[in-house]
C-alpha positions in Angstrom: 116.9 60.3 108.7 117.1 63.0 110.9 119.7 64.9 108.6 117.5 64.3 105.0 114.6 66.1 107.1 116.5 69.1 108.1 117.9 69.5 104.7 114.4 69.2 103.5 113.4 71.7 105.6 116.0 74.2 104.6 114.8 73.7 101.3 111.2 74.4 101.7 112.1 77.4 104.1 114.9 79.0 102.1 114.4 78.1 98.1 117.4 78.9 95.9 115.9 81.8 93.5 115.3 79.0 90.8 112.8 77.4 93.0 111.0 80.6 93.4 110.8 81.0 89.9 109.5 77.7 88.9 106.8 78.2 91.8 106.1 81.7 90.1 105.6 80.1 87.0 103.7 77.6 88.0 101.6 79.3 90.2 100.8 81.6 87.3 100.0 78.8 84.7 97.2 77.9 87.4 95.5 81.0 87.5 95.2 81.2 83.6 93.6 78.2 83.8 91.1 79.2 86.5 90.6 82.5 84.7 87.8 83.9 83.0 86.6 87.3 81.2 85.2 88.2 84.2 87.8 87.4 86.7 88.9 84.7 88.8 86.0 83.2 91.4 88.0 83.0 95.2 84.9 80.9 97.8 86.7 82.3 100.8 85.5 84.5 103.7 87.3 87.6 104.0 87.2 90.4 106.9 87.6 93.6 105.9 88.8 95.6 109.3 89.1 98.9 110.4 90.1 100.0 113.6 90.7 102.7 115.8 92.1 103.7 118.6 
């Protein structure tokens, strides 16, 4: 048990570049369908920050 969970997590931590590529793809196929002519709508807060010191 302990064993399938490490290799699990190696996996999710470290994806072979074919991984990364399907997420890519996938990821994009998402935000087509979200998509409109006028952009994609994100409902999150966001903080802009400048500072100086």
């Amino acid at each position: 048990m302990v064993i399938e969970l490490l290799m699990t997590m190696k996996k999710i931590l470290k994806p072979s570049q074919e991984q990364l590529n399907q997420l890519q793809v996938e990821y994009q196929a998402e935000i087509e369908k979200l998509a409109t002519e006028q952009g994609i709508w994100e409902d999150t807060t966001k903080f802009f920050v400048r500072a100086r010191k």
